[in-house]
C-alpha positions as CSV (number, residue, x, y, z in Angstrom):
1,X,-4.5,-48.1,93.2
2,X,-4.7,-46.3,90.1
3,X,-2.3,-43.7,89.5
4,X,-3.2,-39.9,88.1
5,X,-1.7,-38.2,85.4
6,X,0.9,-35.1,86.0
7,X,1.8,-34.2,82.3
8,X,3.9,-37.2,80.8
9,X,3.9,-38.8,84.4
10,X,1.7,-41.0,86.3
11,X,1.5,-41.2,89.9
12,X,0.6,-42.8,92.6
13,X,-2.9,-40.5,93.9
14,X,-1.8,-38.7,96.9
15,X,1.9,-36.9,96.9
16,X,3.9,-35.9,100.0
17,X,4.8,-32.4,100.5
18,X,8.2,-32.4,102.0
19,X,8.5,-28.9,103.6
20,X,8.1,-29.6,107.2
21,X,11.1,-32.0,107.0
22,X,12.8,-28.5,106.9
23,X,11.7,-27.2,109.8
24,X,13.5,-26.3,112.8
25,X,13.9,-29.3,115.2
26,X,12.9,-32.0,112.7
27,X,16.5,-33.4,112.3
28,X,17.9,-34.8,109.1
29,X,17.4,-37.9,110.3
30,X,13.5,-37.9,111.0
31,X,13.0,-36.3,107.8
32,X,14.9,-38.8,105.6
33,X,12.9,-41.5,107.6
34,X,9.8,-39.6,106.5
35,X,10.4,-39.4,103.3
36,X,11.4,-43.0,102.7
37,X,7.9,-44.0,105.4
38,X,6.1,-41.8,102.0
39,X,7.9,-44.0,99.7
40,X,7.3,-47.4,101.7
41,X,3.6,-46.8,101.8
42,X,3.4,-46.4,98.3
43,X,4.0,-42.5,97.2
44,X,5.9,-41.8,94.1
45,X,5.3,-37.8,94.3
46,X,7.6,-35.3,95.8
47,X,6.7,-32.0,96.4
48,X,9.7,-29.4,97.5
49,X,10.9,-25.7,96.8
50,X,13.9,-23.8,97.0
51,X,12.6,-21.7,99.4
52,X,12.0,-24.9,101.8
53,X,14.9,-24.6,104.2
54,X,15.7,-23.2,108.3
55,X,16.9,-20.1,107.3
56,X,17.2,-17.4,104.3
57,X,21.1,-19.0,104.0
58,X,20.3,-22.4,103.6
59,X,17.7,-22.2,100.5
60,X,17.4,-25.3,98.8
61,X,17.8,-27.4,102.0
62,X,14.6,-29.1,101.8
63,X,15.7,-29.9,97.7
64,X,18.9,-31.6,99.0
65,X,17.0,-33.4,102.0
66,X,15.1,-35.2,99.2
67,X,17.7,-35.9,97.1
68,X,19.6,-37.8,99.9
69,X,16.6,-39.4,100.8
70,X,16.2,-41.1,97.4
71,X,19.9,-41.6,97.2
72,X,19.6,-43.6,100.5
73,X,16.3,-45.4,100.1
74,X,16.3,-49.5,99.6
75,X,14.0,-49.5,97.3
76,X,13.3,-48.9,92.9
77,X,12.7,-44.8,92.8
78,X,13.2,-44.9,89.3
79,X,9.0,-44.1,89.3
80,X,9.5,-41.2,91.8
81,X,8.2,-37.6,90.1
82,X,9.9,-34.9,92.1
83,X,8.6,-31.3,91.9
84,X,10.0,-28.3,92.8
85,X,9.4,-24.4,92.7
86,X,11.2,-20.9,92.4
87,X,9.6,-17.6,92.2
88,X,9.6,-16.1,96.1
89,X,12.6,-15.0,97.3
90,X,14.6,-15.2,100.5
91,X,17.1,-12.5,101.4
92,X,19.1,-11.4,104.8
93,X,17.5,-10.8,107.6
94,X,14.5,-13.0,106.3
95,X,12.8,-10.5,104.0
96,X,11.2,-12.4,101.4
97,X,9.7,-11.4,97.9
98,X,9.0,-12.1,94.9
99,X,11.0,-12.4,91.1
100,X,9.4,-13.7,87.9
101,X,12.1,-12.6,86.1
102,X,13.9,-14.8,83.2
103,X,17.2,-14.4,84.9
104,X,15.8,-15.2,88.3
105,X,13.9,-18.2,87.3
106,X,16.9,-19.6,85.1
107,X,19.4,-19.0,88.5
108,X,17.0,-20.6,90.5
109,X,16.3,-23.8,88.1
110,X,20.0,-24.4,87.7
111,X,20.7,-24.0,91.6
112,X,17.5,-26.4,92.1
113,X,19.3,-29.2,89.5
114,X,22.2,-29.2,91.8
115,X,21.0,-29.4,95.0
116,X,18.9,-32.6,93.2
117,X,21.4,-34.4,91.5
118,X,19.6,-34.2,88.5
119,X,20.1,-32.6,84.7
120,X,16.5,-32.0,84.5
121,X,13.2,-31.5,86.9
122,X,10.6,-33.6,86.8
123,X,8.2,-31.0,87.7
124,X,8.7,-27.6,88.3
125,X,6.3,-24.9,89.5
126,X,5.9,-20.4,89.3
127,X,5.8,-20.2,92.8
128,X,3.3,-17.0,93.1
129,X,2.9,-14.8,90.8
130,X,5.3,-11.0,90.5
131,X,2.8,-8.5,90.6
132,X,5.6,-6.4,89.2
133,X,5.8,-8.1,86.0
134,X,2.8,-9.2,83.5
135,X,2.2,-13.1,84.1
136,X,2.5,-14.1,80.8
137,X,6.5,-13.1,80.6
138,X,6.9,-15.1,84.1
139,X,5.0,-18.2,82.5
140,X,7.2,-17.2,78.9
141,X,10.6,-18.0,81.0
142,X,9.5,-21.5,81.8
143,X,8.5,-22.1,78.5
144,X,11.9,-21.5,77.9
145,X,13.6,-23.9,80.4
146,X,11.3,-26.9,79.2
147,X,12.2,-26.4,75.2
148,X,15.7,-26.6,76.6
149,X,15.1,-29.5,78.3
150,X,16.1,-28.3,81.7
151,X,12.2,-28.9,82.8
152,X,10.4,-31.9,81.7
153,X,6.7,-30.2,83.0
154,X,5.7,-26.6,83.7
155,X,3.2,-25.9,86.8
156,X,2.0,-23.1,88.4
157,X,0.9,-22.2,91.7
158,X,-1.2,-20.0,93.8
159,X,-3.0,-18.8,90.7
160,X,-6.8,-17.9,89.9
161,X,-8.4,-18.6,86.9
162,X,-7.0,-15.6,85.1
163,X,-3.6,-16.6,85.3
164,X,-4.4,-20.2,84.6
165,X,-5.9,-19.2,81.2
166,X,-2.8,-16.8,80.6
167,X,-0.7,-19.9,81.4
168,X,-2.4,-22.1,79.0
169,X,-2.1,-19.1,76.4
170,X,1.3,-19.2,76.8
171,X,2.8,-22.5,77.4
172,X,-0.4,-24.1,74.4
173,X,-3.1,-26.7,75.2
174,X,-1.6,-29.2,76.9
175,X,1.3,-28.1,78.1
176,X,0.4,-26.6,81.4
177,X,0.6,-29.9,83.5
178,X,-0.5,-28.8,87.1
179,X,-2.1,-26.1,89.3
180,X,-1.1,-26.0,92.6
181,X,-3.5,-23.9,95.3
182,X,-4.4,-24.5,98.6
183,X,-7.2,-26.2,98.8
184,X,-8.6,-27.6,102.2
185,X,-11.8,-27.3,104.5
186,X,-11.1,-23.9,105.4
187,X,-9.8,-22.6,102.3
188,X,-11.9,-23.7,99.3
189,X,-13.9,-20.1,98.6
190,X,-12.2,-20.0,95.5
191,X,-9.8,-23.1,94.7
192,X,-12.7,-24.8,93.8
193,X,-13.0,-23.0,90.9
194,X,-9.9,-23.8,89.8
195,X,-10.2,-27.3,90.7
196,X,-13.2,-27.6,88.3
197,X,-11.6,-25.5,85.6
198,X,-8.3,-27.7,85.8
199,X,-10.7,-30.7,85.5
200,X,-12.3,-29.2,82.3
201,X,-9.0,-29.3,80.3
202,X,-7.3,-32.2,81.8
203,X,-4.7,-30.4,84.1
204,X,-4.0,-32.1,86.9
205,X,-4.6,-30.0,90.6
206,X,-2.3,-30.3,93.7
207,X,-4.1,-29.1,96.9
208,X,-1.2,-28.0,99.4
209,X,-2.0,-28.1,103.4
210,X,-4.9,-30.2,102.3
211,X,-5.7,-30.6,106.2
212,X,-5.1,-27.4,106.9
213,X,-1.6,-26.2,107.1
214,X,1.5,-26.5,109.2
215,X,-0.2,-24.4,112.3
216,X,-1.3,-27.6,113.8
217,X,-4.8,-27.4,112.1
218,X,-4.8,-31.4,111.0
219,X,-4.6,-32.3,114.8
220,X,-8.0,-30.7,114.8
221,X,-9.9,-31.6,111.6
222,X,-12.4,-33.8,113.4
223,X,-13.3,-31.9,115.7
224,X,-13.8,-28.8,113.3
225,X,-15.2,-31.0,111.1
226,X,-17.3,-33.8,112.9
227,X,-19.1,-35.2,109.2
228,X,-15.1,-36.5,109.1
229,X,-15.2,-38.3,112.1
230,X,-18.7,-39.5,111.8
231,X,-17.4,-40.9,108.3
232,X,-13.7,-42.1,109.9
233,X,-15.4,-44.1,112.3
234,X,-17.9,-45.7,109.8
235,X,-14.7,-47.1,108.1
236,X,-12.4,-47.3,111.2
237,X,-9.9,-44.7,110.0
238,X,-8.8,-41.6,111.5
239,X,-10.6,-38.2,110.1
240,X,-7.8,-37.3,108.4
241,X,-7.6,-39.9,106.4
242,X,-11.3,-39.8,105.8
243,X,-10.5,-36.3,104.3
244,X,-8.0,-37.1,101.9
245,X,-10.0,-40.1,100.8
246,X,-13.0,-37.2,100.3
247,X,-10.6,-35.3,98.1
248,X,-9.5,-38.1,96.2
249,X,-13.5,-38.8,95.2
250,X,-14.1,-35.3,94.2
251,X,-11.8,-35.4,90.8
252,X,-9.4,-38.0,89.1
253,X,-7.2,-35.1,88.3
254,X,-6.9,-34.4,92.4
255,X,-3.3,-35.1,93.9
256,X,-3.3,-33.7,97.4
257,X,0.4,-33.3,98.6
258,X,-0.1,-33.6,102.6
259,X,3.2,-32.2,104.5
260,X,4.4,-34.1,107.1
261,X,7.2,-34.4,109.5
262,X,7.0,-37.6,111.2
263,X,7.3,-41.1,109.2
264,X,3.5,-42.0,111.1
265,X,1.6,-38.7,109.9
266,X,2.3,-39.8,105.8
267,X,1.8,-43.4,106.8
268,X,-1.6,-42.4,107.6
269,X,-2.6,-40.0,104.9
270,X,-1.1,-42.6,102.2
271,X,-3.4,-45.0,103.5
272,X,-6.3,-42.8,102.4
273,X,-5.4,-44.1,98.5
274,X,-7.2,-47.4,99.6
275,X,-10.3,-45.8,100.8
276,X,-13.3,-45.9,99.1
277,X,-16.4,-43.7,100.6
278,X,-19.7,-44.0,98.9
279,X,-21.7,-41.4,96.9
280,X,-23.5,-40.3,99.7
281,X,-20.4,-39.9,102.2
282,X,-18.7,-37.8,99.6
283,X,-22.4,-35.9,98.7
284,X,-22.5,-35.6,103.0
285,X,-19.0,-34.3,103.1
286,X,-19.2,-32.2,100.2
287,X,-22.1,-30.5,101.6
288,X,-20.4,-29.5,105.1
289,X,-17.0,-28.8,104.2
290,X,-17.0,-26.8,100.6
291,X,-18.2,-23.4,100.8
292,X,-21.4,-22.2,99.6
């Protein structure tokens, strides 16, 4: 398994998003279990947010889920890369919004270091973008936080082209480590864009809901998709995992970060990092699933 570069870090190819584990009804329990199933089958990245968590009052709950996850796992987690994000806000009543601002971000980073146990983040992430403010001062603030040492690697997410080129204006060639976008059978009119652009220069590309979101669209993917189960039964695997495997073909700088609940669902999609399709199952694939 060769691992994929994230800025100074190297990781194993496919990441586990940890935001269902904060869902109503998972249980603390099943989530820690899922989280150490991700790092039994071989996962070293983490993906959370503060914004993860049951209710407006218990942001960062998903961020403290992980951390006692990797306090209570068996194994060496010293290679573990956790990310996180801030940016969208949560308020009373569950109204949620949006603050790029220096102050906002800096609050948010040092509430995020807590609720990890750490004195600086691996990875951490713009969340979306504030329409109110101009991108570059959002991207400026995290800038910031990295020359302090607070941040090891800047990322951004849900951005276009536009803002990825601001970012790299801002932050200098190099030091924009990863895009995060959705990016998944039915959602890749435009992330593929990005995809090939982060490619160009090296930055490495996080698909989120890679099968297709938390509304129960990965049950489905073979059936919406039957090229995926044609190719899943060629190799004996389930379509899902044939999907991730796709992904993984498309671009060495490709980390999809699957979210999962249940210690079997990341078993699975882990086990995609020792498929290999051929040219022509990824050509197939390509040609039915990415937008034209």
């Amino acid at each position: 398994m060769t691992k994929r570069s994230i800025g100074q870090f190297h990781v194993a190819p496919i990441g586990l998003g940890a935001m269902p584990a904060s869902f109503e009804g998972v249980g603390r329990e099943q989530g820690i279990a899922m989280v150490h199933a991700a790092l039994d089958a071989g996962i070293t990245l983490i993906d959370t947010a503060d914004i993860y968590a049951p209710a407006w009052d218990q942001m960062g709950h998903n961020e403290k889920l992980v951390a006692e996850a990797l306090r209570t796992y068996s194994g060496d987690t010293s290679d573990v890369v956790v990310a996180t994000k801030a940016g969208i806000t949560r308020h009373e009543g569950e109204k949620w919004g949006r603050s790029g601002s220096a102050d906002y971000i800096r609050g948010r980073v040092e509430a995020s270091l807590e609720n990890l146990g750490v004195d600086r983040i691996d990875l951490h992430y713009l969340h979306r973008p504030d329409r109110s403010m101009v991108y570059a001062h959002e991207v400026e603030s995290f800038a910031v936080l990295k020359q302090e040492g607070l941040v090891a690697e800047v990322g951004i997410s849900n951005a276009n082209v536009e803002e990825i080129e601001i970012a790299l204006d801002v932050l200098g060639e190099g030091n924009l480590a990863a895009v995060q976008n959705e990016f998944s059978p039915r959602f890749n009119h435009t992330s593929k864009a990005e995809l090939d652009y982060c490619a160009e220069r090296g930055i490495a590309f996080l698909p989120f809901s890679p099968l297709g979101g938390t509304g129960g669209g990965a049950a489905q993917v073979g059936e919406k998709y039957p090229v995926l189960a044609k190719v899943g039964d060629t190799h004996g695997i389930t379509p899902q995992r044939a999907l991730l495997a796709w992904m993984l073909a498309l671009n060495e700088r490709l980390i999809p970060i699957p979210g999962a609940s249940r210690p079997e669902t990341i078993t699975d999609s882990a086990a995609a990092m020792s498929v290999v399709l051929t040219a022509d199952e990824v050509a197939q694939i390509s040609h039915e699933l990415l937008a034209r």
